[in-house]
C-alpha positions in Angstrom: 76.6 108.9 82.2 79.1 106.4 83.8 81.9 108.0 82.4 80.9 111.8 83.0 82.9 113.5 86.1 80.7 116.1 87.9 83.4 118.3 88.1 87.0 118.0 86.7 88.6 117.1 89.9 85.6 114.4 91.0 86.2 111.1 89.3 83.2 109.8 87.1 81.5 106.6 88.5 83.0 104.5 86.4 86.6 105.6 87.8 85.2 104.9 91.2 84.2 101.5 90.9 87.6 100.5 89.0 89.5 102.1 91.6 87.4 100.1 94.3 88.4 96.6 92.3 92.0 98.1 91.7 92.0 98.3 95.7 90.5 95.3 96.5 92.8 93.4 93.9 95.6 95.2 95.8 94.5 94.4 98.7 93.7 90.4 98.8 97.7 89.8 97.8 98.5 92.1 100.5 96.9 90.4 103.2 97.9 87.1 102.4 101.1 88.1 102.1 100.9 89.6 105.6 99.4 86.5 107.0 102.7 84.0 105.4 105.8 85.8 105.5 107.2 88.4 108.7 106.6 91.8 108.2 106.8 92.5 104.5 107.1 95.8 102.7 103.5 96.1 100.8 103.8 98.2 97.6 102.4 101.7 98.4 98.9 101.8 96.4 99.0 105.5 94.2 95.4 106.3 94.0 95.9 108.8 90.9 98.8 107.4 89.5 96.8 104.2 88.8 93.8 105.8 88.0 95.9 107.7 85.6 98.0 104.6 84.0 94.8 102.4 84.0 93.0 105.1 82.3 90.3 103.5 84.7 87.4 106.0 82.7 88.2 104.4 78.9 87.8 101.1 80.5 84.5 98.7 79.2 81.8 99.3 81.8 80.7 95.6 82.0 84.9 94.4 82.5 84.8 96.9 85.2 82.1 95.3 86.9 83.3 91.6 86.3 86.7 93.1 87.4 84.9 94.0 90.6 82.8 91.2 91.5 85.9 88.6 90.8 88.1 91.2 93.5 85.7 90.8 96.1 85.3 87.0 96.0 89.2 86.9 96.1 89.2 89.1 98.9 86.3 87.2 100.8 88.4 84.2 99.7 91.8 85.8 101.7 90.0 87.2 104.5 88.2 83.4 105.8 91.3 81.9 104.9 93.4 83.9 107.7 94.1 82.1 111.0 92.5 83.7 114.0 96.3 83.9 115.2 97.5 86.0 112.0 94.6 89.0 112.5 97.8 90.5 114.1 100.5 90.3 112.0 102.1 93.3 110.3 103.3 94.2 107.4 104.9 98.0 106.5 103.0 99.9 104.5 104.1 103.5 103.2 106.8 103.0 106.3 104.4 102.0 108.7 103.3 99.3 110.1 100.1 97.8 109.3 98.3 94.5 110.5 95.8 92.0 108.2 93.1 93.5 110.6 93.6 96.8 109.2 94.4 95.9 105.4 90.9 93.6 105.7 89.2 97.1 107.0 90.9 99.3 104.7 88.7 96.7 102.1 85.3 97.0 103.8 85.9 100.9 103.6 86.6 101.1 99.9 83.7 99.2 99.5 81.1 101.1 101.7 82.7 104.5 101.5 82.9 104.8 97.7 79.6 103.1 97.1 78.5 106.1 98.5 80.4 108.2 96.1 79.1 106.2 92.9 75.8 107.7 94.1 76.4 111.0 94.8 78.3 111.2 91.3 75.5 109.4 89.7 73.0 111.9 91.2 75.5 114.7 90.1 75.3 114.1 86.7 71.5 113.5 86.5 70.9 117.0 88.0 69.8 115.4 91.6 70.4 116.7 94.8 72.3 114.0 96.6 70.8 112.3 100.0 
C-alpha cells in the first residue's frame, strides 16, 4: 500500500516521505552553509531527478522512516544553531538569491505540505475520499 501511486503521475507515499528526508537532508547543509561562508551557490535540488536516481519507491519502508526522523533532528540541530544575526544571510539558489530564513521555511513546508499528501495518497489507495 506504501508503495502504490494513485495514479501514474502521483508519487506513492513512500516516494513522498523519502523525498521529504531527501529535502530536509538537502536542506540542513544548505543552511549551515549559508549561515558560514558569503553568499554561496547551493546545488539546485531536482525533485524527479532524485526521486528517479534514488528509486525512492524500492527503498525499505522502515530506512525511509529512520532516514526521515535522523533529517529532521539534523535540521532542528542547524536551525537553533543559527545566530539571530545570520537569519539574513543569502545564499544563490537556482540564480537567485535566497536567505537561511527562507531555506529554514522551505523545511517546515516540506514537512507540513507533503504530510498532507501522504494522506491524501494513503486515502487514495484505500478507496477513501480524502478530507
Amino acid at each position: 500500500m506504501f508503495r502504490r501511486r494513485p495514479h501514474p503521475s502521483t508519487w506513492s507515499a513512500l516516494e513522498y516521505t523519502a523525498h521529504v528526508a531527501d529535502r530536509l537532508d538537502h536542506l540542513g547543509p544548505a543552511i549551515r552553509e549559508v549561515t558560514r561562508q558569503n553568499t554561496p551557490v547551493i546545488a539546485v535540488f531536482d525533485n524527479e531527478e532524485r526521486a528517479a536516481s534514488r528509486a525512492y519507491n524500492d527503498l525499505d519502508r522502515v530506512e525511509v522512516l529512520g532516514w526521515l526522523d535522523m533529517t529532521c533532528d539534523e535540521l532542528a540541530t542547524v536551525i537553533g544553531d543559527v545566530r539571530p544575526d545570520d537569519w539574513t544571510r543569502t545564499a544563490l539558489v537556482a540564480g537567485a538569491e535566497r536567505d537561511a530564513l527562507t531555506l529554514a521555511r522551505d523545511g517546515v513546508h516540506e514537512g507540513s505540505h507533503h504530510l498532507r499528501d501522504v494522506q491524501k495518497v494513503l486515502n487514495a489507495v484505500r478507496g477513501r475520499p480524502s478530507t
